[in-house]
LUMDOZA-171169 format. One line per field, with one value per residue (C-alpha): residue number from 1; residue in three letters; x negated, y negated, z negated. Coordinates in nm, 3 decimals, padded with zeros to 5 digits. Layout:
nr	[NUM | ...]
rest	[ala | ...]
px	[X | ...]
py	[Y | ...]
pz	[Z | ...]
***
This chain:
nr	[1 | 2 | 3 | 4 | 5 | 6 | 7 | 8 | 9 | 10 | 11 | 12 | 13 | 14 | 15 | 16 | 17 | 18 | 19 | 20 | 21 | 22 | 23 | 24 | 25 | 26 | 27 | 28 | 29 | 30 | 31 | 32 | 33 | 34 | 35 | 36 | 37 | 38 | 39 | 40 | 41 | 42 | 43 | 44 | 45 | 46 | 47 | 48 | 49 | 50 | 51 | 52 | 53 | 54 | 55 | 56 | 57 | 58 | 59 | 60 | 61 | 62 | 63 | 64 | 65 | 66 | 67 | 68 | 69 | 70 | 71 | 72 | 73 | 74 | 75 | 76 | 77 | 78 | 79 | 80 | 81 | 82 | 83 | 84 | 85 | 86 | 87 | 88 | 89 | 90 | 91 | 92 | 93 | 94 | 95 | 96 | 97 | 98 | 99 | 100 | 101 | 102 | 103 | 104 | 105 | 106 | 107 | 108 | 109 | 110 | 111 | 112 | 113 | 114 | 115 | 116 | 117 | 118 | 119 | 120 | 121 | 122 | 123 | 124 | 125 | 126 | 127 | 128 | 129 | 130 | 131 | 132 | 133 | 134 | 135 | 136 | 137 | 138 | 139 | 140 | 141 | 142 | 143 | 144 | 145 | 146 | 147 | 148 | 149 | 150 | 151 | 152 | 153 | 154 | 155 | 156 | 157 | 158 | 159 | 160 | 161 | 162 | 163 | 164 | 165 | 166 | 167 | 168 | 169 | 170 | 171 | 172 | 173 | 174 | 175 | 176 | 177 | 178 | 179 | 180 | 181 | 182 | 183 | 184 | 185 | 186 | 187 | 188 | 189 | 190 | 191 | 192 | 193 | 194 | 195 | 196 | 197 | 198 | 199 | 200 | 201 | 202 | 203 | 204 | 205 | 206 | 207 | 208 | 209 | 210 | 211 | 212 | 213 | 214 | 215 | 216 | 217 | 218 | 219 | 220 | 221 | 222 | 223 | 224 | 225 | 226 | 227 | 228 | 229 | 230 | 231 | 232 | 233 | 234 | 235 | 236 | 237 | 238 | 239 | 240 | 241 | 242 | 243 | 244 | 245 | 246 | 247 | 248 | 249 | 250 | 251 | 252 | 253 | 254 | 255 | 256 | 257 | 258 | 259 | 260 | 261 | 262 | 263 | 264 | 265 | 266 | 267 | 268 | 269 | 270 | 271 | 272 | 273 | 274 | 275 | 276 | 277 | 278 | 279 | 280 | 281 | 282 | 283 | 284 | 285 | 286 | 287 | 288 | 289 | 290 | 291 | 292 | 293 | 294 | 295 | 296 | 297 | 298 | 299 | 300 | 301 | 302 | 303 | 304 | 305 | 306 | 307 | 308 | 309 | 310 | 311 | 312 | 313 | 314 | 315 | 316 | 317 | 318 | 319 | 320 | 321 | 322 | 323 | 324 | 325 | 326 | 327 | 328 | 329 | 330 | 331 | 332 | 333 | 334 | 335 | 336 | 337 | 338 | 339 | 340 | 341 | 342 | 343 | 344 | 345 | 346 | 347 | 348 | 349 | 350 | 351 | 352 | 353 | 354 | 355 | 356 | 357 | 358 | 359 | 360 | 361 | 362 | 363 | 364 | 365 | 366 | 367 | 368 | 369 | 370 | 371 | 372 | 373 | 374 | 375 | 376 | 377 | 378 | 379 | 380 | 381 | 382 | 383 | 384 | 385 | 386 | 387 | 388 | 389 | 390 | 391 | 392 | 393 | 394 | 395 | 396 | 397 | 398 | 399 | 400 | 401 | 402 | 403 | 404 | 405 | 406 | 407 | 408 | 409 | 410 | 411 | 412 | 413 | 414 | 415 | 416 | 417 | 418]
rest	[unk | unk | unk | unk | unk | unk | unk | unk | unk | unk | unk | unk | unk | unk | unk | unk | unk | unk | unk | unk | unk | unk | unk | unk | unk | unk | unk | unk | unk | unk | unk | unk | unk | unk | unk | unk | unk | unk | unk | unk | unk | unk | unk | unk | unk | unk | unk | unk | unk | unk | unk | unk | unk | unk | unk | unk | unk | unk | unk | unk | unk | unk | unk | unk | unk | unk | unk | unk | unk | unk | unk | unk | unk | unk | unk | unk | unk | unk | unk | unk | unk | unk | unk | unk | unk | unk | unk | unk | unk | unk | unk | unk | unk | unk | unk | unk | unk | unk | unk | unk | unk | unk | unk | unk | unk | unk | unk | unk | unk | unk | unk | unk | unk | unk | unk | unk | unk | unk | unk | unk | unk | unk | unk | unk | unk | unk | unk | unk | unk | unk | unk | unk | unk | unk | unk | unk | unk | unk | unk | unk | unk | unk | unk | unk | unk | unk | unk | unk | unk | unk | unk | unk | unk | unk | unk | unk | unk | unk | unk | unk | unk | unk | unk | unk | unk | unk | unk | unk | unk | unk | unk | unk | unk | unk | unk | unk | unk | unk | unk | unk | unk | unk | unk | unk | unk | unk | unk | unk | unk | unk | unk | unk | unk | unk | unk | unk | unk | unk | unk | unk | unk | unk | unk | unk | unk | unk | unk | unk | unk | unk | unk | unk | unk | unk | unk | unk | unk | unk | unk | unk | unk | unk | unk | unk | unk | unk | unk | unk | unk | unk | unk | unk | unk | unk | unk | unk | unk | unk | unk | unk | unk | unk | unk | unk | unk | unk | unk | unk | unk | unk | unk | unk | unk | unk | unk | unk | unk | unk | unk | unk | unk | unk | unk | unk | unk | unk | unk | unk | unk | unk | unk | unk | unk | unk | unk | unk | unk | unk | unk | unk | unk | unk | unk | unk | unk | unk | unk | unk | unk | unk | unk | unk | unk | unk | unk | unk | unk | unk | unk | unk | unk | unk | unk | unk | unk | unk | unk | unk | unk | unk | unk | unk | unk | unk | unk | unk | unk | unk | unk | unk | unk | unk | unk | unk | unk | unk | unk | unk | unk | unk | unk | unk | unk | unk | unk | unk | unk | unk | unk | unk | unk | unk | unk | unk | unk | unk | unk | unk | unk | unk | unk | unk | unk | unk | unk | unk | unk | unk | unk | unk | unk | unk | unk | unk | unk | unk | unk | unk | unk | unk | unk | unk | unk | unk | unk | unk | unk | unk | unk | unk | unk | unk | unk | unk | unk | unk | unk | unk | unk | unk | unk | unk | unk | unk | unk | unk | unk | unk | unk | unk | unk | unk | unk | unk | unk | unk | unk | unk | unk | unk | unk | unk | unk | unk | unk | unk | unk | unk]
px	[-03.950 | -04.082 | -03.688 | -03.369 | -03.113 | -02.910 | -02.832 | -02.658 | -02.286 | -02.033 | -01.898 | -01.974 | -02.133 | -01.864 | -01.948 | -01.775 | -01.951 | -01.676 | -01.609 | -01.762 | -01.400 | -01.346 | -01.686 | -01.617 | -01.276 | -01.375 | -01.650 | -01.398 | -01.170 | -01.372 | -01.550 | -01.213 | -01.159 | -01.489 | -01.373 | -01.041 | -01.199 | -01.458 | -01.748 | -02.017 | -02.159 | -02.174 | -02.454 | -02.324 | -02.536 | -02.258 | -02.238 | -01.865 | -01.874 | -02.165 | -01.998 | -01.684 | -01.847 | -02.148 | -02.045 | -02.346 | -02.454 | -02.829 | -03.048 | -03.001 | -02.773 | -02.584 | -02.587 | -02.184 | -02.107 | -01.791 | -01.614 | -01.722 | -02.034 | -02.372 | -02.464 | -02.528 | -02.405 | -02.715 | -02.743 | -03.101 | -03.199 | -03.523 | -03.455 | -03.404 | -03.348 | -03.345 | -03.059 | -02.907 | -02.885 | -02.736 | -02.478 | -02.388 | -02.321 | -02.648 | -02.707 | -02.356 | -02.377 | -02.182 | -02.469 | -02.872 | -02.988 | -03.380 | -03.591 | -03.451 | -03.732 | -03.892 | -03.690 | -03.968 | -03.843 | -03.475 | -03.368 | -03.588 | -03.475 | -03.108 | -03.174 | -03.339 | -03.004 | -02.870 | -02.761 | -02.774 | -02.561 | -02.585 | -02.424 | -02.144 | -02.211 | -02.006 | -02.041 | -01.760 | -01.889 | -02.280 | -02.466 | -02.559 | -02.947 | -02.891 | -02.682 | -02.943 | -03.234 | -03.077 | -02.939 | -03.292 | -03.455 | -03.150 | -03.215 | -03.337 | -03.039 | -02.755 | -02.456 | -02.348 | -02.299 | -01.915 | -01.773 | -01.618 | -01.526 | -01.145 | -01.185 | -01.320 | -01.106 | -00.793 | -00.917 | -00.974 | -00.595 | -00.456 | -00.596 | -00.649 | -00.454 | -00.755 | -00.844 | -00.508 | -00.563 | -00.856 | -00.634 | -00.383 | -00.686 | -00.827 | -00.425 | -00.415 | -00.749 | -00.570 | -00.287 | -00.552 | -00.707 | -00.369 | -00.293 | -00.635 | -00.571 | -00.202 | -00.380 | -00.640 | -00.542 | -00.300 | -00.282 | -00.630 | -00.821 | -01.011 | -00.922 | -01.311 | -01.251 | -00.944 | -01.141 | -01.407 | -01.216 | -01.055 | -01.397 | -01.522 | -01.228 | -01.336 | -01.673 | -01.677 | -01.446 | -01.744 | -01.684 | -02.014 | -01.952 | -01.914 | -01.556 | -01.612 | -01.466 | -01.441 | -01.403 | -01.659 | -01.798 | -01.518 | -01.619 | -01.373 | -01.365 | -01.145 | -00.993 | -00.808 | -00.670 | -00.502 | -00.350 | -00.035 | -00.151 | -00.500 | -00.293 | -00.286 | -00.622 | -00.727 | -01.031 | -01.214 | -01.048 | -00.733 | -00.493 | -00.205 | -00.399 | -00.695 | -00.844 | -01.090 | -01.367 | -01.664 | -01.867 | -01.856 | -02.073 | -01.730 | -01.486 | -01.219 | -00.974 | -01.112 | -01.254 | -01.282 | -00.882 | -00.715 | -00.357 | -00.121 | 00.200 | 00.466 | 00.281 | 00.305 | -00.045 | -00.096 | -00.340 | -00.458 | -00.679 | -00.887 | -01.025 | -01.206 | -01.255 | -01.531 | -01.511 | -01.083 | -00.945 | -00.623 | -00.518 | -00.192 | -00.056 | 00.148 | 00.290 | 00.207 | 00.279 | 00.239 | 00.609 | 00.886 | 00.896 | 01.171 | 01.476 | 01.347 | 01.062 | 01.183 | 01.466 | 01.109 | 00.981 | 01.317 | 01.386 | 00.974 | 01.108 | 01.408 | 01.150 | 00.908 | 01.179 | 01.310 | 00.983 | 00.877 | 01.246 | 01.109 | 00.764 | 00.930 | 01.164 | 00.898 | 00.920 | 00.623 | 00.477 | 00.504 | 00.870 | 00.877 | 00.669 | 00.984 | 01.182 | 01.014 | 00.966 | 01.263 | 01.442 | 01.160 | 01.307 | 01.634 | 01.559 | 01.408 | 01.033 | 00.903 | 00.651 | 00.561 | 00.564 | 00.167 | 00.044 | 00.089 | 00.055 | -00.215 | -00.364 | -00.094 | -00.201 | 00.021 | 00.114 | 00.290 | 00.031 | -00.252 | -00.400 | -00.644 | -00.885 | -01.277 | -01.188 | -01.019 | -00.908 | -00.838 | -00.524 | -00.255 | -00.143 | 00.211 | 00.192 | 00.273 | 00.047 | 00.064 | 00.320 | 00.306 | 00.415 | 00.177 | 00.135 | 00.247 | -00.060 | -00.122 | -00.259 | -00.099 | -00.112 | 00.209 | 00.216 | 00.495 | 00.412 | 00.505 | 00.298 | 00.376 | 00.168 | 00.221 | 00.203 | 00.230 | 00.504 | 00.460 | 00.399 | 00.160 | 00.141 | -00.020 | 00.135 | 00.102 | 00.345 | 00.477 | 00.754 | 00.972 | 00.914 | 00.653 | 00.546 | 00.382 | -00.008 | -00.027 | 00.171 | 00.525 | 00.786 | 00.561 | 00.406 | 00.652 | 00.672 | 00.629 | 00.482 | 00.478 | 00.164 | 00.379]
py	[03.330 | 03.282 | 03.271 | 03.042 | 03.215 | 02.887 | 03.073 | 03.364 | 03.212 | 03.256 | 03.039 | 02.649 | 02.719 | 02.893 | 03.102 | 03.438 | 03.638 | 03.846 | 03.675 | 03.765 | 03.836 | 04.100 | 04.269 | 04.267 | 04.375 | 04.670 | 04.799 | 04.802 | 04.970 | 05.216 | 05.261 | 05.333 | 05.614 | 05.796 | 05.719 | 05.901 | 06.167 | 06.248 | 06.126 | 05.937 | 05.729 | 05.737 | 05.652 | 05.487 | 05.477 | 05.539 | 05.178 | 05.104 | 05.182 | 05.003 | 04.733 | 04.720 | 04.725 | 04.469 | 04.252 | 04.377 | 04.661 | 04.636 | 04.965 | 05.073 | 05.194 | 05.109 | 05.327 | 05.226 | 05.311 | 05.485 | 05.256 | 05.294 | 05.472 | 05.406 | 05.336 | 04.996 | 04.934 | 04.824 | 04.753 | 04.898 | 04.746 | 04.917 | 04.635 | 04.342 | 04.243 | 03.853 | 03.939 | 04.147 | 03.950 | 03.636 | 03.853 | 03.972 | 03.625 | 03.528 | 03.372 | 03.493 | 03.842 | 04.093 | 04.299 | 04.339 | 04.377 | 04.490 | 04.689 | 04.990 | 05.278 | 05.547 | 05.846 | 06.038 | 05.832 | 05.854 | 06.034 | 05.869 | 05.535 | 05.693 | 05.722 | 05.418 | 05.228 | 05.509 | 05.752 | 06.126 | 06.344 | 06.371 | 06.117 | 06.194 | 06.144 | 06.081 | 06.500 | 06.414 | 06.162 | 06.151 | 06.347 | 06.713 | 06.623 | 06.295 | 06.485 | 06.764 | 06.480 | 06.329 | 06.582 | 06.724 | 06.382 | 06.406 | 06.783 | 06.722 | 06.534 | 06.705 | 06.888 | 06.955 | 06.658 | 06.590 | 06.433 | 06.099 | 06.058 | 06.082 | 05.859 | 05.566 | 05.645 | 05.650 | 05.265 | 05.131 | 05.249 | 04.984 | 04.636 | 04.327 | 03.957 | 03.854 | 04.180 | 04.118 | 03.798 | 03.935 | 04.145 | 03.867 | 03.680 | 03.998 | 03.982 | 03.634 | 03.662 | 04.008 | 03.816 | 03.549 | 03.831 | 03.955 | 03.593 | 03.582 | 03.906 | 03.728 | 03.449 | 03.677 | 04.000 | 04.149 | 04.300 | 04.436 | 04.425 | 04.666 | 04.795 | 04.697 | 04.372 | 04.295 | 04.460 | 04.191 | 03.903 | 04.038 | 04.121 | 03.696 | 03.605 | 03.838 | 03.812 | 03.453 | 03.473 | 03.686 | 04.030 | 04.243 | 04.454 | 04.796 | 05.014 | 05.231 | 05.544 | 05.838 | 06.160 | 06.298 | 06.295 | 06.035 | 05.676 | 05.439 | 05.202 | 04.899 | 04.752 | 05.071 | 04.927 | 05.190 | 05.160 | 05.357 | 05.717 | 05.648 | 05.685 | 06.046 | 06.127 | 06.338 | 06.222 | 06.380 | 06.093 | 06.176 | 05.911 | 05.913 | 05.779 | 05.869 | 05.692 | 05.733 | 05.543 | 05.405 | 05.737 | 06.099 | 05.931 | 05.640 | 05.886 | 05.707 | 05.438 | 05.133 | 05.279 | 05.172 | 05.198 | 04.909 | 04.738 | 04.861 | 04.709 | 04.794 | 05.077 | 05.020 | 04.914 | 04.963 | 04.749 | 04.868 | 04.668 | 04.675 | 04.396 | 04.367 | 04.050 | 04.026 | 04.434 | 04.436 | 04.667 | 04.488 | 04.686 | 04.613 | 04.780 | 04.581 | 04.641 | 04.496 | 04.543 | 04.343 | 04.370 | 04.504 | 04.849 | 05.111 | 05.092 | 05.418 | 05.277 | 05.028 | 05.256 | 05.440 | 05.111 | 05.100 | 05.390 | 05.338 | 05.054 | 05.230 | 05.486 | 05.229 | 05.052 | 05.361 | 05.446 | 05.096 | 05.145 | 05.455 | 05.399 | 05.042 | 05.222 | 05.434 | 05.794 | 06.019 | 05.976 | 06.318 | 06.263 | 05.908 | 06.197 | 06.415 | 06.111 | 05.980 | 06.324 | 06.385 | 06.132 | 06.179 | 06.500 | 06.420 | 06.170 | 06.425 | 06.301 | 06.633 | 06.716 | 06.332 | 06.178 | 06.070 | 06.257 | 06.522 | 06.940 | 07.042 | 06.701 | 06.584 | 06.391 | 06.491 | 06.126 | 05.813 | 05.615 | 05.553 | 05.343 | 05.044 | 04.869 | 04.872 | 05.216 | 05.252 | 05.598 | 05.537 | 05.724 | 05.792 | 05.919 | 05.948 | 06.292 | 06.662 | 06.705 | 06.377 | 06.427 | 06.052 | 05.737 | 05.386 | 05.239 | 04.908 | 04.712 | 04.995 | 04.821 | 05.068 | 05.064 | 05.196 | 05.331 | 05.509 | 05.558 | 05.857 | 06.000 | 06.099 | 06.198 | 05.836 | 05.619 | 05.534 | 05.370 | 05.239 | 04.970 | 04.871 | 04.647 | 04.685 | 04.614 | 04.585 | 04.717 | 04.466 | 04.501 | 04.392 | 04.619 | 04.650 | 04.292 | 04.245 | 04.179 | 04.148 | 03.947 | 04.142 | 03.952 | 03.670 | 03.842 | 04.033 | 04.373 | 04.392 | 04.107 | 04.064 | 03.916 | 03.739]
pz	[-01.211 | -00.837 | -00.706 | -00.787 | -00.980 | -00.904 | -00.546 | -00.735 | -00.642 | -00.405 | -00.126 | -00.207 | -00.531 | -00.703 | -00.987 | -00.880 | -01.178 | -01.352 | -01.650 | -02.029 | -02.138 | -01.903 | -02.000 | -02.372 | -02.311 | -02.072 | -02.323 | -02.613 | -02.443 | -02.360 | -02.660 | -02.844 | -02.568 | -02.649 | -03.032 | -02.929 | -02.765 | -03.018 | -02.789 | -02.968 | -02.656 | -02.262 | -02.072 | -01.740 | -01.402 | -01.106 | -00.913 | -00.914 | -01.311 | -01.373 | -01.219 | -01.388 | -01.734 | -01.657 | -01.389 | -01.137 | -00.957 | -01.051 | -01.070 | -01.417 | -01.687 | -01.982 | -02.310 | -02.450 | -02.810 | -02.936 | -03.175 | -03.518 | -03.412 | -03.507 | -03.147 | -03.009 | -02.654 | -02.481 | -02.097 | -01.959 | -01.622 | -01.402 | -01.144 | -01.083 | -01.478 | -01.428 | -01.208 | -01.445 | -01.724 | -01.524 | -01.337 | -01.708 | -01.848 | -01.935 | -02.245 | -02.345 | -02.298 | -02.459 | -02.557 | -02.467 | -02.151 | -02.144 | -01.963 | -01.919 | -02.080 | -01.846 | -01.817 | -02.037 | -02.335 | -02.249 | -02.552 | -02.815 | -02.646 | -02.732 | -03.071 | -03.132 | -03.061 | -03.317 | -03.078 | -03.204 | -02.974 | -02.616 | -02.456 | -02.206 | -01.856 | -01.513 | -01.438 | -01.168 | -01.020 | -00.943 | -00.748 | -00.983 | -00.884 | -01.074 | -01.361 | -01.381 | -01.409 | -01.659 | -01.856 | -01.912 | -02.050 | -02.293 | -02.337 | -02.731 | -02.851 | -03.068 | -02.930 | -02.522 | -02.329 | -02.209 | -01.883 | -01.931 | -01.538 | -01.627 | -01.915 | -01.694 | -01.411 | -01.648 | -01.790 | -01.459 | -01.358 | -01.553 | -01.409 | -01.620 | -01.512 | -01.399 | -01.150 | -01.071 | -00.940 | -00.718 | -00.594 | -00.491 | -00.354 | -00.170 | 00.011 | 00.093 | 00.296 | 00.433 | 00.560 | 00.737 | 00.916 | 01.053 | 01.163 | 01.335 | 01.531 | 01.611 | 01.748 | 01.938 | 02.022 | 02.302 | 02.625 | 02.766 | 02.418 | 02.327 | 01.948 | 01.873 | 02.029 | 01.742 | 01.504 | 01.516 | 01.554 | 01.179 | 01.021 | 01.115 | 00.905 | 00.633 | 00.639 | 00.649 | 00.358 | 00.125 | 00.238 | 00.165 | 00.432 | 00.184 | 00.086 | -00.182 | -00.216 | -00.449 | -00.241 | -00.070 | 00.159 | 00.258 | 00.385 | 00.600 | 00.896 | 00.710 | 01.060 | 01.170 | 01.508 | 01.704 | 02.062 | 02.165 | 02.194 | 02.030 | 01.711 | 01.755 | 01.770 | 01.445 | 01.211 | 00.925 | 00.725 | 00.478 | 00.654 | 00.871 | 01.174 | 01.286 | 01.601 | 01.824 | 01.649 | 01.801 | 01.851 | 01.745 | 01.394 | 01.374 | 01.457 | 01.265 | 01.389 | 01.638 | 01.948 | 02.312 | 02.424 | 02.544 | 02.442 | 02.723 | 02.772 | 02.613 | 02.319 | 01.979 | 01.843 | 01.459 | 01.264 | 00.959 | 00.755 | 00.426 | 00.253 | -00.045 | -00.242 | -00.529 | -00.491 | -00.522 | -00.247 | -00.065 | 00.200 | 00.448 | 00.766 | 01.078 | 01.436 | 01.715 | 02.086 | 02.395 | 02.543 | 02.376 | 02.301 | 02.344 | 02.043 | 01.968 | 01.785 | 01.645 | 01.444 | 01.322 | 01.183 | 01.023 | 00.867 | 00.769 | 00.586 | 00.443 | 00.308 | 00.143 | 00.009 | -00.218 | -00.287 | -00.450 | -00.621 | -00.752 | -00.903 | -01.019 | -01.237 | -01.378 | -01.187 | -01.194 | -00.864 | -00.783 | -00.776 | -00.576 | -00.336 | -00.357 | -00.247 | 00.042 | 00.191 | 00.174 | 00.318 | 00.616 | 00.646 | 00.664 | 00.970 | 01.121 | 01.049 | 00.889 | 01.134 | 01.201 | 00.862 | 00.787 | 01.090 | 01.305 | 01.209 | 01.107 | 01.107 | 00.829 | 00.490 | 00.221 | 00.031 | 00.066 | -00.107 | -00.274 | -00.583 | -00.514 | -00.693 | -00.662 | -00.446 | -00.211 | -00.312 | -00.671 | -00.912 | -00.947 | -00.512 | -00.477 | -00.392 | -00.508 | -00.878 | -01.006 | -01.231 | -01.428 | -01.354 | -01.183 | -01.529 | -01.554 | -01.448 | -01.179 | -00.819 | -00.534 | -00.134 | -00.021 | 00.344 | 00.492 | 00.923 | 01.125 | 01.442 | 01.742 | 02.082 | 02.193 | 01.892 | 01.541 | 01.353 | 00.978 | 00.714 | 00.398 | 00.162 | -00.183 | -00.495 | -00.870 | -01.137 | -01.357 | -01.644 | -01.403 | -01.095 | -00.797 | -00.659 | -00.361 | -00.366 | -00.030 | 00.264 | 00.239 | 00.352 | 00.489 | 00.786 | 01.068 | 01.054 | 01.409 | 01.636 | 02.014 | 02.194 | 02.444]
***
């Protein structure tokens, strides 16, 4: 080896490779859901899977057995396989990781580690080229292949103590970037200006400068800093606020506006810590702003609250939709309440993890609860022509209820640059 595989860690040496345990726990998990969904074996490539169930994101794949198959859960690298191997515990890892076999020899490779059926694929989640390549080298196995997207997106709902954890990490470093644009911001910023002085604090902290995201063609600006009116501006993006962005390519969120005195200004930020989403919205405003607003930012808060209450006590999230909507409506926030017609997104919030975008939404459809273990960014704001109004903070269902992931009570709702 020409390199030093001793420089593999994170910040001061620290080993931030995901753990062994979670690797063998995430393959047996989902090897009893192929098992329970009469699948005999999956053959993984998408990053953000590949990720989850190896600990890296090198170019390759891995072939996972159903339990009780025949199949042995192998981990085929093209490059860079040294890499591989250490990101995947190295001498203690769960299962082989060699070369991974040219695509000619895909299926005989498959059968060698005792595959005979196709193996399912991510059909809803890579590009069809990819699934069209691939479903040809497989073309001389047994049986149709199946689509295990759901299946991995239904394990990955449920987060272990230990993604948890990220996830509490992710918010602390969250808070630090709100503190940062306290410090920094105020009147006559730009929102690009803020937006940098938050992305020091989180790249010095081991950001990697990527959000993932599972809709297309969807990708997202994770400072969303918008000044008084700029809030109104609609994007391609499925959010309450929209922004001006840098250029017609950034249209979303930070652009060139300034902080004017007295305008709410709404900061809206994403981090991501070893690949765990935390994401958090605040007020601020450089003078005080009309009582108007402020009522908006409370009955925001009254909204949130019964919503938490909701998906806390186990309600299908379709019906903690119901809820919120409905007491928007009743305050008279119908035509404001995440946007403005016909540049409205339909939910309250979202689920976190490595995506941004994950499931369950608390919206119309989703008719089952945030399992217990569920990571979710709730975000109640309303829009008007001048302004946004709102709050975020992610959370985690426990046995007990929702608990905060992310500052809650410990950073203002609203803050004045005085």
């Amino acid at each position: 080896m020409t390199w030093d595989i001793g420089r593999l860690t994170g910040p001061d040496g620290v080993d931030w490779r995901v753990p062994v345990s979670e690797l063998e726990n995430r393959r047996m998990r989902l090897a009893e859901a192929l098992l329970e969904n009469g699948i005999e074996s999956a053959l993984i490539d998408d990053p953000v899977e590949l990720y989850w169930l190896t600990g890296g994101r090198q170019n390759g794949m891995i072939l996972v057995g159903a339990k009780d198959s025949d199949v042995q859960t192998t981990h085929w690298v093209k490059r860079s396989l040294e890499r591989a191997i250490f990101e995947s515990g190295g001498d203690d890892c769960p299962n082989p990781v060699i070369s991974q076999p040219r695509m000619a020899e895909l299926a005989e490779s498959i059968r060698k580690k005792g595959g005979v059926s196709k193996p399912s694929l991510l059909e809803g989640k890579i590009p069809h080229d990819r699934w069209k390549f691939i479903s040809e080298k497989i073309g001389d196995l047994d049986g149709t292949s199946k689509d295990c997207t759901s299946i991995l997106y239904d394990l990955r709902e449920k987060k272990s103590e230990w993604e948890i954890q990220m996830l509490r990490d992710s918010g602390d470093i969250n808070k630090s970037m709100f503190e940062a644009i306290r410090e920094k911001g105020g009147l006559g910023k730009t929102e690009l200006e803020m937006a940098a002085i938050a992305d020091e604090v989180s790249r010095t902290a081991g950001f990697g400068g990527r959000i993932r995201m599972r809709k297309w063609p969807m990708d997202c600006d994770r400072v969303v800093i918008v000044a008084g009116s700029s809030a109104s501006i609609p994007s391609y993006f499925d959010s309450a606020i929209g922004g001006i962005g840098a250029s017609p390519i950034s249209s979303l969120g930070s652009g060139h506006a300034k902080v004017q005195r007295n305008s709410p200004v709404t900061v809206d930020i994403v981090h991501l810590h070893r690949g765990y989403v935390s994401d958090c919205t605040r007020m601020f405003s450089a003078g005080i702003l009309d009582d108007h607003w402020l009522e908006r930012l409370e009955h925001m808060v009254e909204i949130r609250n019964a919503v938490v209450d909701s998906l806390g006590k186990g309600d299908e999230c379709s019906r903690t939709w119901e809820i919120g909507s409905l007491m928007a409506k009743e305050m008279g926030y119908s035509e404001n309440l995440m946007g403005m017609s016909p540049d409205k997104s339909n939910f309250l919030g979202h689920s976190v993890g490595l995506e941004l975008d994950e499931t369950p939404v608390i919206a119309k459809g989703f008719d089952r609860p945030l399992c217990i273990g569920g990571t979710m960014a709730i975000e109640p704001k309303v829009i008007f022509p001048d302004g946004c109004m709102g709050t975020e903070d992610t959370f985690v269902r426990t046995k007990d209820g929702m608990e905060y992931l992310t500052m809650g009570d410990s950073f203002p709702l609203i803050t004045d640059w005085i």
